[in-house]
Biopython code that builds the backbone (N, CA, C, O; Angstrom):
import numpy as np
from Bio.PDB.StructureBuilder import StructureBuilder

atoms = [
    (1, "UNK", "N", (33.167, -4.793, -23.145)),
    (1, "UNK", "CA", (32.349, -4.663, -21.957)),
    (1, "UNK", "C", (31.083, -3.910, -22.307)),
    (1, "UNK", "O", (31.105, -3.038, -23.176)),
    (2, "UNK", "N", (30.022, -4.216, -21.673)),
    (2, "UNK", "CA", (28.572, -3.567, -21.802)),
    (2, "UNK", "C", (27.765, -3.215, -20.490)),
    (2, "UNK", "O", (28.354, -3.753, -19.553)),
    (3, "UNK", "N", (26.823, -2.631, -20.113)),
    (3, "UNK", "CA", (26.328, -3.254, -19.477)),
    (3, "UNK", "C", (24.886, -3.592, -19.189)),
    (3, "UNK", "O", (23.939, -2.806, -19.142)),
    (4, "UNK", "N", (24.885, -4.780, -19.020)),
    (4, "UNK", "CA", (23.581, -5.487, -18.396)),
    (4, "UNK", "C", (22.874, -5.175, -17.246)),
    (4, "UNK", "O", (23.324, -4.764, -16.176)),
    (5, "UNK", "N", (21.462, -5.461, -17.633)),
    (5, "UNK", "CA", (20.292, -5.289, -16.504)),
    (5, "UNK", "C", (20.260, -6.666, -15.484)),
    (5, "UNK", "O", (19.973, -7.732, -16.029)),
    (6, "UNK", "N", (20.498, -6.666, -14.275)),
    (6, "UNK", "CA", (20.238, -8.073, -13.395)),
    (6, "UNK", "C", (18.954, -8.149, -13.674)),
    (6, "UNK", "O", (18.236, -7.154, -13.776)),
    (7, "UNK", "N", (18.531, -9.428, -13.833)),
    (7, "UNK", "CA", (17.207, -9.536, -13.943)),
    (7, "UNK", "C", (16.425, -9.558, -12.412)),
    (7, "UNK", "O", (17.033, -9.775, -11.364)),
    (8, "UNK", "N", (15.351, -9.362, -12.479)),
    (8, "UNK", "CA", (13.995, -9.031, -11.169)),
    (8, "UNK", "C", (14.984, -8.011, -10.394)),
    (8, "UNK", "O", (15.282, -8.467, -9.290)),
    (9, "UNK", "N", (15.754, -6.373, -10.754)),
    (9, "UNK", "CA", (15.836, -5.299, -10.299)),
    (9, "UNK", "C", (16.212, -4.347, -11.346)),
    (9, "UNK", "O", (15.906, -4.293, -12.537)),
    (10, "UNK", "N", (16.896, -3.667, -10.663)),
    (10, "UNK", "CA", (17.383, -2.061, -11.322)),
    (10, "UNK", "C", (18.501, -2.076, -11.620)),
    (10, "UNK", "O", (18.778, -1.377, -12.595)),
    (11, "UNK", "N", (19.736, -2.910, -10.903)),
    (11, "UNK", "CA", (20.839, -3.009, -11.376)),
    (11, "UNK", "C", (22.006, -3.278, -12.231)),
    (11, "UNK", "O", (22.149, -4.405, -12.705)),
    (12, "UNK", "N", (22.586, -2.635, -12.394)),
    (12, "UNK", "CA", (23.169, -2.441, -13.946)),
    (12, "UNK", "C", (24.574, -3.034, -13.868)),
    (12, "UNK", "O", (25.367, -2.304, -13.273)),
    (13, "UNK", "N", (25.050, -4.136, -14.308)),
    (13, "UNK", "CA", (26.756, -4.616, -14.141)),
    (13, "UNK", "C", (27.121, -4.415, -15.089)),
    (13, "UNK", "O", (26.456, -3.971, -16.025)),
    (14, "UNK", "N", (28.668, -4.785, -15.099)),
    (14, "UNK", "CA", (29.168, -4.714, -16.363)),
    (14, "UNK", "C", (29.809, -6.108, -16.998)),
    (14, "UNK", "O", (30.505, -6.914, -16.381)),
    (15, "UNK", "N", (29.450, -6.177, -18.204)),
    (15, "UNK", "CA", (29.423, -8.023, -18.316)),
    (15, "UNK", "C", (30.308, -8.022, -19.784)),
    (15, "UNK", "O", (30.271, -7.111, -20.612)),
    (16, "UNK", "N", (31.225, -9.457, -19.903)),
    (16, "UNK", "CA", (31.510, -9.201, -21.069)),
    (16, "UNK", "C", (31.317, -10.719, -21.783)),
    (16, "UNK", "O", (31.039, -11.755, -21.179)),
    (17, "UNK", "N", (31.523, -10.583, -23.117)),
    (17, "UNK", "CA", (30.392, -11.403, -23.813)),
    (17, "UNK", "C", (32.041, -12.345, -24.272)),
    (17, "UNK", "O", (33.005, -11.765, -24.771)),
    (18, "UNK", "N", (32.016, -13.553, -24.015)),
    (18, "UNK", "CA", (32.654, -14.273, -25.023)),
    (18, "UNK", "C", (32.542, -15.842, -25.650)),
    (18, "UNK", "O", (31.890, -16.743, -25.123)),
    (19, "UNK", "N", (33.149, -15.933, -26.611)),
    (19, "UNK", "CA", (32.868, -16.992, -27.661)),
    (19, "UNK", "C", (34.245, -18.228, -27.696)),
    (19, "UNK", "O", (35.469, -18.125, -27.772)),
    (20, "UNK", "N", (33.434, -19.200, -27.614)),
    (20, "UNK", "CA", (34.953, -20.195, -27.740)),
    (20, "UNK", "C", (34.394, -21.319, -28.865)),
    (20, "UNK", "O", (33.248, -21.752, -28.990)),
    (21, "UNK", "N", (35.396, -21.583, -29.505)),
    (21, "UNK", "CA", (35.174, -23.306, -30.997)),
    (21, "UNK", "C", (35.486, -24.361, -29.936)),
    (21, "UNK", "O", (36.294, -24.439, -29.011)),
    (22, "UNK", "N", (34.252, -25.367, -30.580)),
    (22, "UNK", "CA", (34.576, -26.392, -30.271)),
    (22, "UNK", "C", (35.347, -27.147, -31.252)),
    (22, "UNK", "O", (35.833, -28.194, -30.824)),
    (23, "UNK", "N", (35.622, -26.778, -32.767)),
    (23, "UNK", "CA", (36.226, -26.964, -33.517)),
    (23, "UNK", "C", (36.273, -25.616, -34.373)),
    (23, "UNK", "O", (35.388, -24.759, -34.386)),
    (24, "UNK", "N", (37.223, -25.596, -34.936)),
    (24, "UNK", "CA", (37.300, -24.396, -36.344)),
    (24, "UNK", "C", (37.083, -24.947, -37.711)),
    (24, "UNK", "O", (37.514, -25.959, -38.263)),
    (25, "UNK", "N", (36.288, -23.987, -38.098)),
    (25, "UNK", "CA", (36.088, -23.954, -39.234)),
    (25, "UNK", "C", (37.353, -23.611, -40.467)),
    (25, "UNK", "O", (38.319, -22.849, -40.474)),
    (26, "UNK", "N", (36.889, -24.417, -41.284)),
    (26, "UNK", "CA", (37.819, -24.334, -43.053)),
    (26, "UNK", "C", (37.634, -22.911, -43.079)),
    (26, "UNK", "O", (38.636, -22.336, -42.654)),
    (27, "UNK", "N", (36.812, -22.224, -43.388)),
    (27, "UNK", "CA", (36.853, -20.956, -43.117)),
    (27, "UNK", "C", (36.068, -20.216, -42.612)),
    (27, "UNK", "O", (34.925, -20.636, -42.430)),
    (28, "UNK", "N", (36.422, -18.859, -42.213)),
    (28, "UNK", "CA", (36.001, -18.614, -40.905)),
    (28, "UNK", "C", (35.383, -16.450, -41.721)),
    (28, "UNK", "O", (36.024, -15.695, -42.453)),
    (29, "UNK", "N", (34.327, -16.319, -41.240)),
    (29, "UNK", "CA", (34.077, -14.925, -41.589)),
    (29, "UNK", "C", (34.165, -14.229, -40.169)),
    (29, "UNK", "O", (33.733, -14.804, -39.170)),
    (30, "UNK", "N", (34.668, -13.126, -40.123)),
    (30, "UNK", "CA", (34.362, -12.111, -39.246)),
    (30, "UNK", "C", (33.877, -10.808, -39.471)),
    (30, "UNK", "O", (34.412, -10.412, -40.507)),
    (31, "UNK", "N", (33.512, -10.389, -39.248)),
    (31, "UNK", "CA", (32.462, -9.106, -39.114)),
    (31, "UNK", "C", (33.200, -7.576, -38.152)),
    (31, "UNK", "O", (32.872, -7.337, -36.989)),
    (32, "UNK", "N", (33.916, -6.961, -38.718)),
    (32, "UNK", "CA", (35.164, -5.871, -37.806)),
    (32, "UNK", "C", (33.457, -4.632, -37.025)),
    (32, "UNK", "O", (33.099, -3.754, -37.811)),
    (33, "UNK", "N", (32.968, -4.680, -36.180)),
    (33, "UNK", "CA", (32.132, -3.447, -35.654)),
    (33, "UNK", "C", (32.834, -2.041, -35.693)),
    (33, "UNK", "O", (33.763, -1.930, -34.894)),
    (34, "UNK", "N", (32.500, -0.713, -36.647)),
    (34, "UNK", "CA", (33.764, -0.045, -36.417)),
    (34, "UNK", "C", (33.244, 0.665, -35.656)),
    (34, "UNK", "O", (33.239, 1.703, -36.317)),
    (35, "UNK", "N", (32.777, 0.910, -34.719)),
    (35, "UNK", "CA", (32.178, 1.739, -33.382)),
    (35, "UNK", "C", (32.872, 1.930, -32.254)),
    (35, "UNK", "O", (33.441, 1.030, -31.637)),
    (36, "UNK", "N", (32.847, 3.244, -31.910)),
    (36, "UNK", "CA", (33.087, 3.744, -30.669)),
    (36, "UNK", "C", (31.804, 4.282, -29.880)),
    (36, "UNK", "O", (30.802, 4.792, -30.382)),
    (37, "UNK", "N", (32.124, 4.002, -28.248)),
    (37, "UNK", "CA", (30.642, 4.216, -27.612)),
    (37, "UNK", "C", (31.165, 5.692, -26.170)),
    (37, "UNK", "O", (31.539, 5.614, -24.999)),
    (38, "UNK", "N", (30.931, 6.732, -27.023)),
    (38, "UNK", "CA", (30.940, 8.152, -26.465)),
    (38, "UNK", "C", (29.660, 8.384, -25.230)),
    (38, "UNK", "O", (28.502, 8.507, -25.631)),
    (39, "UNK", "N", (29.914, 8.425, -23.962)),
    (39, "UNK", "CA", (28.656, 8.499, -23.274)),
    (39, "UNK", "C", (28.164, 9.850, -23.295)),
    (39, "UNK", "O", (27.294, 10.099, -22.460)),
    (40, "UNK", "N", (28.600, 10.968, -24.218)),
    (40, "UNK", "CA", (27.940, 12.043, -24.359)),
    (40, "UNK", "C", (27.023, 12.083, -25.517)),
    (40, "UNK", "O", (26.077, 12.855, -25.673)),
    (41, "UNK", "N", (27.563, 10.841, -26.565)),
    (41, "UNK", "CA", (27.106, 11.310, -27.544)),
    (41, "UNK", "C", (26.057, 9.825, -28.525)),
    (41, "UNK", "O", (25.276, 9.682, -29.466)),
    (42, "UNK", "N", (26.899, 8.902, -27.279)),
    (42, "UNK", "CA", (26.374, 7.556, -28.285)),
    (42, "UNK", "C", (27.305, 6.982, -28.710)),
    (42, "UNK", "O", (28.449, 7.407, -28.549)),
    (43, "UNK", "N", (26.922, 5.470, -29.594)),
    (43, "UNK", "CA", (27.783, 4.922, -30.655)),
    (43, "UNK", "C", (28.060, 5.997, -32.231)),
    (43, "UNK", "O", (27.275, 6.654, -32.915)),
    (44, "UNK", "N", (29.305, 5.792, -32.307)),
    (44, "UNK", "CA", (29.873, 6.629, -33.509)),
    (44, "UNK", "C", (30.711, 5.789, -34.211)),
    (44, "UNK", "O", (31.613, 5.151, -33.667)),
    (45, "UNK", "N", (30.300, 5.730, -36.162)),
    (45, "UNK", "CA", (31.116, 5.053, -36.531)),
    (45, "UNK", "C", (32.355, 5.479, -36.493)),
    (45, "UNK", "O", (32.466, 6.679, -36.240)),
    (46, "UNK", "N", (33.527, 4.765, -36.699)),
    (46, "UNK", "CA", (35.338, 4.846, -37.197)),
    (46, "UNK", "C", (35.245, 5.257, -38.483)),
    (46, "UNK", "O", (34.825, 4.419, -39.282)),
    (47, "UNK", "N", (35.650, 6.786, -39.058)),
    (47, "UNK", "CA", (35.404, 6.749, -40.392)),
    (47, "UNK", "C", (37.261, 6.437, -41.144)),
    (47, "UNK", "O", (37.708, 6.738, -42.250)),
    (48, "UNK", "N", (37.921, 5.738, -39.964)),
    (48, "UNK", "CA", (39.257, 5.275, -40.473)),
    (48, "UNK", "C", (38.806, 3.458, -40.971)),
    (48, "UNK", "O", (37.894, 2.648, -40.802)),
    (49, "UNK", "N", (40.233, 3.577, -41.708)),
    (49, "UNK", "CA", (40.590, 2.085, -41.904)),
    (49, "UNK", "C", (40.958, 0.948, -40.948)),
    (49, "UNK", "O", (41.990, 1.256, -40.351)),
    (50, "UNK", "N", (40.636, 0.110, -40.692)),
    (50, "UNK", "CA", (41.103, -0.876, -38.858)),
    (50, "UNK", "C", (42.133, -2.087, -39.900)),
    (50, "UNK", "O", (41.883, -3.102, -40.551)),
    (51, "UNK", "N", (43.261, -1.339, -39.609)),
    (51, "UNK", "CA", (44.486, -2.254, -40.219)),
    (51, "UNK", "C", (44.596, -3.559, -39.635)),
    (51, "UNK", "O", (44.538, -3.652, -38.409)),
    (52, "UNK", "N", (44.763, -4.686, -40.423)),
    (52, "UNK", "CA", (44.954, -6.361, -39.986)),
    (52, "UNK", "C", (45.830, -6.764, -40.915)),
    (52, "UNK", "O", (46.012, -6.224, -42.006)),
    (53, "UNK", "N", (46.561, -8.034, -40.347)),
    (53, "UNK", "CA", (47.742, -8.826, -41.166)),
    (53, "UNK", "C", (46.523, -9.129, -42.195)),
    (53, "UNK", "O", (45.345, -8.785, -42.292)),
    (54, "UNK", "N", (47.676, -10.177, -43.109)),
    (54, "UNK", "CA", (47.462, -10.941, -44.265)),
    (54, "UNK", "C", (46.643, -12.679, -43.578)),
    (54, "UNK", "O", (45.749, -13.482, -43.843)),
    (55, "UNK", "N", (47.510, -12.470, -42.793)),
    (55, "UNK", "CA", (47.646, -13.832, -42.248)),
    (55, "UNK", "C", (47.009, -13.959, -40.552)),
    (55, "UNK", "O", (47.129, -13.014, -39.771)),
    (56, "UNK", "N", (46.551, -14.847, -40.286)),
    (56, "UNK", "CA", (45.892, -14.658, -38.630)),
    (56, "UNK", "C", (45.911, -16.479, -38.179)),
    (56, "UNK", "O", (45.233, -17.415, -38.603)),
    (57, "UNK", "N", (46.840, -16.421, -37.306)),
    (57, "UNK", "CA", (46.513, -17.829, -36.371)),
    (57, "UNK", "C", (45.864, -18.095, -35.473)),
    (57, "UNK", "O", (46.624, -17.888, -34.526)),
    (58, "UNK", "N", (44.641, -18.534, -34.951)),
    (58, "UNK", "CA", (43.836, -19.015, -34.072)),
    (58, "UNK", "C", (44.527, -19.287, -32.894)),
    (58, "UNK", "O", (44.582, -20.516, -32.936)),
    (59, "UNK", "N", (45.209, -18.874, -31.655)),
    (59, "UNK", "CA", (45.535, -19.823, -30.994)),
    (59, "UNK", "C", (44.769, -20.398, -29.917)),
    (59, "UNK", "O", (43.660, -19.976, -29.587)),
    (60, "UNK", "N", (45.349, -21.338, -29.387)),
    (60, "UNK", "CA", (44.491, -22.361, -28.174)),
    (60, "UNK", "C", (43.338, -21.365, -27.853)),
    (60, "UNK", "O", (42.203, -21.319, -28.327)),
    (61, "UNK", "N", (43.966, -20.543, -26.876)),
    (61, "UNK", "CA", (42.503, -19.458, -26.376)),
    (61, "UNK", "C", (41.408, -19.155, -26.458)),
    (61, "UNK", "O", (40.715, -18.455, -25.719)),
    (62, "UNK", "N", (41.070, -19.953, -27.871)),
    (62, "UNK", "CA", (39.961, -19.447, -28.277)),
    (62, "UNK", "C", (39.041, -21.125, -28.650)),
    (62, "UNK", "O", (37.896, -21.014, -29.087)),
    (63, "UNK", "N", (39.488, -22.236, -28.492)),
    (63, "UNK", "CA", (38.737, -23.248, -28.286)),
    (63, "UNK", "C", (38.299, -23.356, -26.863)),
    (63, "UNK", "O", (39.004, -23.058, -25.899)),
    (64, "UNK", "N", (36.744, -23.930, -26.799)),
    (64, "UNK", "CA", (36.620, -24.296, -25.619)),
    (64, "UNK", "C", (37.287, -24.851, -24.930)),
    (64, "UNK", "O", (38.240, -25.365, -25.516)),
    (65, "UNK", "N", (37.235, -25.097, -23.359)),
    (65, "UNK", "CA", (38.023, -25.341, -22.696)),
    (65, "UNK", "C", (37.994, -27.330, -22.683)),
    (65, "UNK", "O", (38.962, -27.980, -22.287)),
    (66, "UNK", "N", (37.016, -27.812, -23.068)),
    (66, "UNK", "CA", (36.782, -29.495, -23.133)),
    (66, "UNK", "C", (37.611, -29.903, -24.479)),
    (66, "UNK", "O", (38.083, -31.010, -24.735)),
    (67, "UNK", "N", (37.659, -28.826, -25.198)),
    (67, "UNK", "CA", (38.443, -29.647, -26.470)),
    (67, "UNK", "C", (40.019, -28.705, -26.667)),
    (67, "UNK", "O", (40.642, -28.819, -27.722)),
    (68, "UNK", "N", (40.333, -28.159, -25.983)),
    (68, "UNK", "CA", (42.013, -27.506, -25.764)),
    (68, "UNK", "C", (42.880, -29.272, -25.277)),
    (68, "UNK", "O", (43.912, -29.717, -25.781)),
    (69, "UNK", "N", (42.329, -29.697, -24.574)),
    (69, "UNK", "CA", (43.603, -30.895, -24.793)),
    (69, "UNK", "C", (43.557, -31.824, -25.707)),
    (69, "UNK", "O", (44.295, -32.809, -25.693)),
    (70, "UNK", "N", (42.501, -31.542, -26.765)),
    (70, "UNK", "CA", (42.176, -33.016, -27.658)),
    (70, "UNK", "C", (42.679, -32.071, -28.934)),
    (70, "UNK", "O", (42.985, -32.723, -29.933)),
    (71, "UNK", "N", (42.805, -30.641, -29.038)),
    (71, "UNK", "CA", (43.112, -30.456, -30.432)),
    (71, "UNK", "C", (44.240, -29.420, -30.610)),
    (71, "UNK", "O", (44.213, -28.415, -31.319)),
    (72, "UNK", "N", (45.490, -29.982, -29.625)),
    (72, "UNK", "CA", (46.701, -29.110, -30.025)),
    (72, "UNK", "C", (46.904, -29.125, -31.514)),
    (72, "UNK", "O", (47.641, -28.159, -31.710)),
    (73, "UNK", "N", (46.663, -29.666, -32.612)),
    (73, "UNK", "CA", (47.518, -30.061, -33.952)),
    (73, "UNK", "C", (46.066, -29.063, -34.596)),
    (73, "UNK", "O", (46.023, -28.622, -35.744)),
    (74, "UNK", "N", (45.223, -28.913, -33.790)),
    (74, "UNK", "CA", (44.418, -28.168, -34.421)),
    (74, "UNK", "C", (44.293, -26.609, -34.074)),
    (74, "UNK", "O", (43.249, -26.138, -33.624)),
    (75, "UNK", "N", (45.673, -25.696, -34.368)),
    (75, "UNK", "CA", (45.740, -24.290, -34.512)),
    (75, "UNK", "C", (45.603, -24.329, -35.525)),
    (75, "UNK", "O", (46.188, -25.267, -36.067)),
    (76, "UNK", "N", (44.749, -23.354, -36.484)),
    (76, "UNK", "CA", (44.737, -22.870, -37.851)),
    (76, "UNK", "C", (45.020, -21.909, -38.311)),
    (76, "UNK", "O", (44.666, -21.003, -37.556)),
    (77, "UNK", "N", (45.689, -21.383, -39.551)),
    (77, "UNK", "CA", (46.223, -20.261, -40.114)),
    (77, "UNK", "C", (45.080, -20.022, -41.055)),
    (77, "UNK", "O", (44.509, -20.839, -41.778)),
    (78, "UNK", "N", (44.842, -18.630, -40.888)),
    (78, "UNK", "CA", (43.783, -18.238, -42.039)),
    (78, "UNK", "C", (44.384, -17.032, -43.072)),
    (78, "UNK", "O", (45.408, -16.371, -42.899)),
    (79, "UNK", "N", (44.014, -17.002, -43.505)),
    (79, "UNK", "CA", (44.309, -15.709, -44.725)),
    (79, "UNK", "C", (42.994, -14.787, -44.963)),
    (79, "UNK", "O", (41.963, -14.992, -45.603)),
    (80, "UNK", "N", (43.442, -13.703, -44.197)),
    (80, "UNK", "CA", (42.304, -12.134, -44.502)),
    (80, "UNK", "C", (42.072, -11.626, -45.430)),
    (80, "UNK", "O", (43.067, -11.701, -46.151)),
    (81, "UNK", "N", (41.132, -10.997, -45.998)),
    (81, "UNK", "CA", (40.944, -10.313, -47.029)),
    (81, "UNK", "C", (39.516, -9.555, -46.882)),
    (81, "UNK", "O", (38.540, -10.265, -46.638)),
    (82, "UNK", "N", (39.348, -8.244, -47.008)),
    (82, "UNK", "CA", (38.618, -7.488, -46.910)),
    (82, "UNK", "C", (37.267, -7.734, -48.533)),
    (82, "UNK", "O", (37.464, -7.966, -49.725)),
    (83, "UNK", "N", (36.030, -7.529, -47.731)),
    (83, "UNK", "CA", (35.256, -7.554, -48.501)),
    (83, "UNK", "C", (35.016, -6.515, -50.016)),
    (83, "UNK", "O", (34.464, -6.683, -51.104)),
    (84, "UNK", "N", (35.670, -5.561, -49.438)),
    (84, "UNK", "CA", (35.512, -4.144, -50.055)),
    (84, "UNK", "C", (36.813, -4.634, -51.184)),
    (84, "UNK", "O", (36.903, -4.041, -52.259)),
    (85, "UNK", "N", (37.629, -5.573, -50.886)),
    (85, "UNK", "CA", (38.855, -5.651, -51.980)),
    (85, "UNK", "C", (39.842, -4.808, -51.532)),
    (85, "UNK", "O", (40.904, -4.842, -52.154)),
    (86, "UNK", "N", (39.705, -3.772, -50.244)),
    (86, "UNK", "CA", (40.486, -3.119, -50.288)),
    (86, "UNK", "C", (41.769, -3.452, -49.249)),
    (86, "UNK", "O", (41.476, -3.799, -48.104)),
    (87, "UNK", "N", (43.179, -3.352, -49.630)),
    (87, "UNK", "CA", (44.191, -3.725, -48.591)),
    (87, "UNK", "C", (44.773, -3.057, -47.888)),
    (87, "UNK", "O", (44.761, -1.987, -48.497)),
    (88, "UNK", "N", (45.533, -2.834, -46.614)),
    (88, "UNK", "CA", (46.012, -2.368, -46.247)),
    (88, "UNK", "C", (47.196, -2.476, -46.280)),
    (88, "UNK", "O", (47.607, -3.631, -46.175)),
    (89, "UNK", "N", (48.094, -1.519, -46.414)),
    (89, "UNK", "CA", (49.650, -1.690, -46.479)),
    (89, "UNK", "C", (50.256, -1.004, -44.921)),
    (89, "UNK", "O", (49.742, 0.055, -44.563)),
    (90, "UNK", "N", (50.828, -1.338, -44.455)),
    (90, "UNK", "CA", (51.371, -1.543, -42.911)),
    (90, "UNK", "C", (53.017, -0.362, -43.315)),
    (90, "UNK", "O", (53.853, -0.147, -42.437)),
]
sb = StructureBuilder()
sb.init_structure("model")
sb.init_model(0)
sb.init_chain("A")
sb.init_seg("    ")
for serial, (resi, resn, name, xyz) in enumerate(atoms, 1):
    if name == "N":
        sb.init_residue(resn, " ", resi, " ")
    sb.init_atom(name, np.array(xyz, "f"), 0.0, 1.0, " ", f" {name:<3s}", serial, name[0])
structure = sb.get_structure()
């Protein structure tokens, strides 16, 4: 959640941003933000580790809603791996 300016006033909502595939990609990058947003103090990085499986399945939820009935056979399994090389053990 964030929040946004209505446009032509002053008012401030709170809006949240999301993303849907119309297909998935062979492979897929993500980008982890490690931020927390302190209203005393600002955004602050996480100077921890943000633990994730090995393994991550896409499900339905996240295709648009025009192609969820055309691509049940299309859930995909991906395999994570940190840029840094570094792993986490659980």
């Amino acid at each position: 959640m964030q929040l946004s300016l209505v446009p032509h006033t002053s008012l401030q909502v709170r809006t949240l941003k999301e993303y849907k595939f119309e297909e998935l990609p062979v492979v897929l990058t993500l980008q982890l933000k490690r931020f927390v947003f302190d209203e005393s103090t600002g955004a602050d990085k996480l100077g921890k580790m943000i633990p994730y499986p090995e393994h991550m399945v896409l499900p339905q939820y996240f295709m648009a809603s025009s192609r969820v009935a055309a691509s049940e056979e299309e859930e995909r399994s991906y395999s994570l791996f940190s840029g840094k090389r570094a792993r986490v053990v659980f």
